[in-house]
N, C-alpha and C positions, 0 to 999 in steps of 0.2 A: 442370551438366547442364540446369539449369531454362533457363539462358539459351540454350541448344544448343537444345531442345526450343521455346522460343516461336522463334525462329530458323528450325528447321525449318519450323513450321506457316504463317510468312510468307511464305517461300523453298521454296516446295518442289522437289526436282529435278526434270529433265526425265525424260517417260517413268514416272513412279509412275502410280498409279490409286487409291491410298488418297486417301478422303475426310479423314479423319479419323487422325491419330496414336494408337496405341493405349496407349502409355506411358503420355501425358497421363489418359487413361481412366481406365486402372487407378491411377493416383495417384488422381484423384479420387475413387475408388470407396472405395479404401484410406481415404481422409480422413472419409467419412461411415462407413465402417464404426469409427473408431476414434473416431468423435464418439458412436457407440452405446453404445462402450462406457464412456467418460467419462459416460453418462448412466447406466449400470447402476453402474457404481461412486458416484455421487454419490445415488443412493437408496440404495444400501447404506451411505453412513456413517452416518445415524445407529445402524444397531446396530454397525457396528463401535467408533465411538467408545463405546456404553455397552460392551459389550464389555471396551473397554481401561481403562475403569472399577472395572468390574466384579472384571477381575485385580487391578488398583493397589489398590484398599479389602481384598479378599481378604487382598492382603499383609502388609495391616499391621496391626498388632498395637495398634496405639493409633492409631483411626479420630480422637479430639481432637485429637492433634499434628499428624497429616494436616491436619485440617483449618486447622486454625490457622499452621502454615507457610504454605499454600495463600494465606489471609488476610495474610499478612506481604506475600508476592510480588505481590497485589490494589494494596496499599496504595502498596507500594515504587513500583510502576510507576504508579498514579494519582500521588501525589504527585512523582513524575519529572513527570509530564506538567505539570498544574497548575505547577511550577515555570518549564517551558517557556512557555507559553500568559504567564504574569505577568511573569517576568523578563526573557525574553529576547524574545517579541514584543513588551508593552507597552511595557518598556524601552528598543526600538529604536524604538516608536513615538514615545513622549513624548521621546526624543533627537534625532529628527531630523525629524518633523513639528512638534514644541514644541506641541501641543493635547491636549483630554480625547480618548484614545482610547476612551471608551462613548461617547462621542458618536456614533462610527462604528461601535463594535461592535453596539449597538440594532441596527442595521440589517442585519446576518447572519444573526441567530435562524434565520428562516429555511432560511438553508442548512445549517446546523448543525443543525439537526433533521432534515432531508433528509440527511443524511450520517451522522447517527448509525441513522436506518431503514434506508438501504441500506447503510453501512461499505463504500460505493465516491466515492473523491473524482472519479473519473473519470464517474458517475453523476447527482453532483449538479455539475458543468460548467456549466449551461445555470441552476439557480437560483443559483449562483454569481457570476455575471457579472450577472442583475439585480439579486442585493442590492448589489452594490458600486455598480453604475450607480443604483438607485432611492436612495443615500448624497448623492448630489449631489456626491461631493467625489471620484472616479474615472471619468475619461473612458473612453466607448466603447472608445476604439483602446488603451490601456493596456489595462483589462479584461479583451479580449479576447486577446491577448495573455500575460499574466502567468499570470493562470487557468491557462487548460490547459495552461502549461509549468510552474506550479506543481504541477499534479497528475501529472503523470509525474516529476519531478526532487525535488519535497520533500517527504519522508517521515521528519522527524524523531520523528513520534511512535513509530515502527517501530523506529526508532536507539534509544533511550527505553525504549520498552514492550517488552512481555513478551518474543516472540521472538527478540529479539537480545542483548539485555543481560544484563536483569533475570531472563530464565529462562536465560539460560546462568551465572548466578552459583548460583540457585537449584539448577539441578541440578547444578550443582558439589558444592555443600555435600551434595546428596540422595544422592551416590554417593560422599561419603565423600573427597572432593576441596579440597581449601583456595586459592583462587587466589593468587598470587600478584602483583607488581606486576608482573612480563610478561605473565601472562594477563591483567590489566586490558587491559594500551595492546595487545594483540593485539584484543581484544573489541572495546576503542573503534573500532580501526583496521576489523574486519568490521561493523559496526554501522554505523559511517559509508558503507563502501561498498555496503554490502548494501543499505541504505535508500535510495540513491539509484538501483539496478539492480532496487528490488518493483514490481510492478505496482502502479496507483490501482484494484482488484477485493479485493472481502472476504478474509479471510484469504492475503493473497500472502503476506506475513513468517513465513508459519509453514512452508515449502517452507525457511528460509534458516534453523532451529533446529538441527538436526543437522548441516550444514555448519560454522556457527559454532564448535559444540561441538566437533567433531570438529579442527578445524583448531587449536582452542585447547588441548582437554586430552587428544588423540587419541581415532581412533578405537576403539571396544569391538571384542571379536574376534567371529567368527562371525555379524555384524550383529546383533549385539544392541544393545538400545535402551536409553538412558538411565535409570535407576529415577526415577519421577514424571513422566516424562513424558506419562501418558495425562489425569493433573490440568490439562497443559497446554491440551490438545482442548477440556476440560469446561468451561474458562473463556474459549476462544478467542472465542464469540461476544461476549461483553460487552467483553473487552478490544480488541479489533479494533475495533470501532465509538468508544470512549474515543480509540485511536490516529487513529483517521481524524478525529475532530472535532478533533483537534489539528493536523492536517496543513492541514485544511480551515481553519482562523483564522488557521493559518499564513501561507498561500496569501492569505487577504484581507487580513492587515496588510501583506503584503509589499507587494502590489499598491496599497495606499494609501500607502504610503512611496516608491513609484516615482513614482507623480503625482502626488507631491506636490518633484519633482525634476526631471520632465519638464518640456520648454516645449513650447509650440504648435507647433513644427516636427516635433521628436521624436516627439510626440505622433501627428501626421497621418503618421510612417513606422510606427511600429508599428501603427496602423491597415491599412496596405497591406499590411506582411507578417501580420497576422493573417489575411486575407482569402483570401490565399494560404495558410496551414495550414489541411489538411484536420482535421476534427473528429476527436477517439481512436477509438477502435472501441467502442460499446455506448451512445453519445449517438445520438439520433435528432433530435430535435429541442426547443424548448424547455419542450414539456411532459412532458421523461424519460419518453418512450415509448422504451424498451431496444432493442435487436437481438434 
């Protein structure tokens, strides 16, 4: 219909008199009216999230155990990460570059702190590509390049961290649930793909928690919600921004592993087609002035 409709407004037939399609209109109008309300709902989370607090603490009868599960699932999923971030980037570092990968990591700080303020990898894009370039040891046209296909396509720390994995095991156990070895490799198998279809924007993995869950140890009846799951909201922000720093180191050791395999030819193509991809949606320019 959208292609009918620009087709239309190119084409018009013989004999009209409309200036203007009015379809097109009222979609747009539709669009900012429902942009309003994405803004009224986004002032209202925080009391709804206290709110869903508010019930879960109500419920429980041993406010320490809460707590301290809560703390397990903290851990479980830092420690995931951490194991990520060591094992498997530096390990692919030091196997196929053969050099001190701090040598190159000094030189991200940077965006890694810019990533963990905003918990959007698609955000810090633009300080991204200088820490790697000001490295000395990652050309322009890789860079550019790698980066922002890094930050739409690698989302391991999401696979990892809380909302896929490690709280769909969590609430497993919280609802009285035991997995199984098919709910593992079903979970791994949603974790891998879900992480690679989340947006590089704060909290996208938590929109793929009830999915998960649902497809793993079915859905609950009458839409009701997982028991602990409003623990989950209360810790989203800290965990979301752990995940995105992981994503984000991710993104730069890959990117230094690339050119460090590249040659000069190779190199000067993926400069051209970087030139040719437009920038994501919410980059403005290099001083992360947003949309």
């Amino acid at each position: 219909m959208g292609f009918a409709l620009d087709k239309l407004s190119k084409n018009k037939p013989p004999g009209v008199t409309w200036e203007r399609i009015i379809t097109v209109q009222v979609l747009e109008e539709l669009m900012e009216v429902f942009m309003f309300f994405i803004q009224w709902i986004i002032k209202c989370t925080p009391f709804a999230v206290i709110s869903l607090i508010a019930k879960a603490i109500g419920q429980q009868s041993n406010i320490a155990e809460a707590m301290e599960q809560i703390g397990w699932l903290m851990a479980a999923t830092v420690f995931g990460l951490c194991m990520q971030i060591i094992v498997v980037y530096l390990g692919m570092y030091i196997v196929i570059v053969r050099s001190n990968p701090f040598s190159y990591l000094k030189h991200i700080v940077p965006a890694q702190m810019m990533v963990f303020a905003s918990a959007s990898s698609a955000a810090t894009i633009p300080v991204s590509i200088d820490c790697a370039k000001s490295s000395g040891k990652v050309p322009d046209g890789v860079a550019r390049f790698c980066i922002p296909l890094g930050a739409t396509c690698n989302m391991d720390g999401g696979a990892i961290g809380q909302y896929i994995l490690c709280a769909n095991v969590w609430l497993a156990y919280q609802n009285g649930i035991v997995p199984t070895a098919r709910d593992y490799i079903l979970l791994v198998c949603c974790a891998t793909l879900g992480s690679v279809g989340a947006a590089p924007v704060p909290s996208a993995a938590i929109v793929l928690i009830l999915t998960s869950y649902a497809t793993t140890f079915g859905a609950l009846p009458d839409g009701q919600q997982p028991a602990g799951l409003a623990y989950l909201f209360a810790i989203d922000w800290l965990m979301d921004r752990l995940r995105s720093t992981c994503n984000l180191t991710g993104d730069l050791v890959v990117t230094r592993i690339v050119s460090s395999r590249v040659s000069a030819d190779e190199e000067a193509k993926l400069g051209e087609i970087a030139e040719k991809t437009p920038e994501p949606e919410g980059v403005k320019d290099k001083n992360n002035n947003l949309d």
